[in-house]
N, C-alpha and C positions, 0 to 999 in steps of 0.2 A: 147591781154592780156590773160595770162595762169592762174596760179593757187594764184594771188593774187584778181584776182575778184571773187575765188568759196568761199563761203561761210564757207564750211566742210574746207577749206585750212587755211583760214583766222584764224577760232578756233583753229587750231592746230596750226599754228606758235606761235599765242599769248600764247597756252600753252605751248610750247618749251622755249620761251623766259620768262615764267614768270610773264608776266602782273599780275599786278593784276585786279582781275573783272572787274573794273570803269574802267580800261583803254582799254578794248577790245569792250564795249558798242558802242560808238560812230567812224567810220572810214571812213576815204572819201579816194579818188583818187587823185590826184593831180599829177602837171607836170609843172617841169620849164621849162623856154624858152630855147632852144638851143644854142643862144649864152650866155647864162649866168648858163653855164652849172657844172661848177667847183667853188662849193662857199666855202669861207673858213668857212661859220657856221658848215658844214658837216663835219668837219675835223675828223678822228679817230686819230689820232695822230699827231703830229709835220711834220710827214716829207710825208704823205700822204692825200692829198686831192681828194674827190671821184668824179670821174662824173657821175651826177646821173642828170638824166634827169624825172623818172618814181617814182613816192611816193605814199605809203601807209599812213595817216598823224592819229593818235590813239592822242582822244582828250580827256583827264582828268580832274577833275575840279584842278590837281595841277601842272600839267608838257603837255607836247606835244612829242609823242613819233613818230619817221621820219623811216619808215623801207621803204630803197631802195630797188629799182626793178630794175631788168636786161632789156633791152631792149624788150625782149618776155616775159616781165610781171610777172617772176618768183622773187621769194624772194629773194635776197642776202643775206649773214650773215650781212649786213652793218643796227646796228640799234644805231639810237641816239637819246637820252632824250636831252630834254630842259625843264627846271626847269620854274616856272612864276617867280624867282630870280632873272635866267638867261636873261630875255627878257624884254626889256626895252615898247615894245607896240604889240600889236598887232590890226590890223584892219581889216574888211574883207568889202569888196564892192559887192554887188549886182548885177549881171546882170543880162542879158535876155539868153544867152547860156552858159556864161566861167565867171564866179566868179575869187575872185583876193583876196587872203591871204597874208597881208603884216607882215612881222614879223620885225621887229628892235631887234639887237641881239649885243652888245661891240659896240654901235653906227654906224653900218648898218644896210642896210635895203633889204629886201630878197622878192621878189614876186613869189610867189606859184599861178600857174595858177589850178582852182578846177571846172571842167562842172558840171553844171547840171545835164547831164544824162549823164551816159555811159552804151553803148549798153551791153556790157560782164555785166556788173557790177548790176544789179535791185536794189541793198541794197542803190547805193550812190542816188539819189533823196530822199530816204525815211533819211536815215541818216543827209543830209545836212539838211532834213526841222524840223529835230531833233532839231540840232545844233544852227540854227538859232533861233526857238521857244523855248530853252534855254537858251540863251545869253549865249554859249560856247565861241564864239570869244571875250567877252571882260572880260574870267577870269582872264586877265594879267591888266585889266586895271582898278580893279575895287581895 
C-alpha cells in the first residue's frame, strides 16, 4: 500500500476533493473479497461498474464517503458518497483480526472486510477504536 496509508497523502486528497472537515476525521482501510469484486453499489454511472477490491471508507456523522484504491494502494479519481438516506442499515461485527462492515444499499447487502491493524497504515487501529467508542456504525440506524 502506497500513498493511501501516508497520512500527509490522506490530508491532501481530502483537500482536493473537498471534504469537509467532519468527514476527513475518522478513515479506516478496508477491502472486499475478490470474488465479490464488481458491486453495483460502486457504480459511477449506468454503464460502468468499478472493480475495486482496496477502500479508503471517510465516516461522517451524515454520509459514508468510499475513495478507491489501485491495486498498489494509490488513489483513484473513483470517489462515492452514500447519504444515511441512501442506506437502508448498517452493521459492523467485531472480531479478533478482520472486522466485517455490512452496508444494506436499494435492498443489498455489501460486506467490506476492515483489520484491525495494518502494518503501512498506524492511523487505522487508532481510528477504528475512534469509531467504535462513538457508535459511528450505527449512524444509519439510529
Amino acid at each position: 500500500m502506497n500513498e493511501a496509508m501516508n497520512t500527509d497523502n490522506i490530508a491532501q486528497f481530502v483537500q482536493q476533493q473537498g471534504f469537509d472537515p467532519d468527514e476527513q476525521r475518522y478513515y479506516l482501510y478496508g477491502q472486499i473479497d475478490s470474488k465479490f469484486s464488481t458491486y453495483p453499489l460502486f457504480t459511477v454511472d449506468e454503464k460502468e461498474d468499478l472493480e475495486i477490491k482496496h477502500l479508503l471508507l471517510f465516516f461522517s456523522p451524515s454520509q459514508l464517503i468510499i475513495a478507491c484504491l489501485d491495486l498498489s494502494g494509490n488513489f483513484t479519481d473513483k470517489v462515492i458518497r452514500k447519504t444515511a438516506d441512501e442506506m437502508q442499515a448498517v452493521t459492523f461485527k467485531k472480531s479478533f483480526m478482520l472486522n466485517t462492515l455490512t452496508l444494506t444499499v436499494d435492498g443489498k447487502t455489501y460486506d467490506i472486510s476492515i483489520p484491525n491493524r495494518v502494518v503501512a497504515a498506524k492511523w487505522q487501529k487508532k481510528n477504528l477504536s475512534e469509531l467504535i467508542k462513538n457508535n459511528f456504525f450505527d449512524f444509519i440506524n439510529n
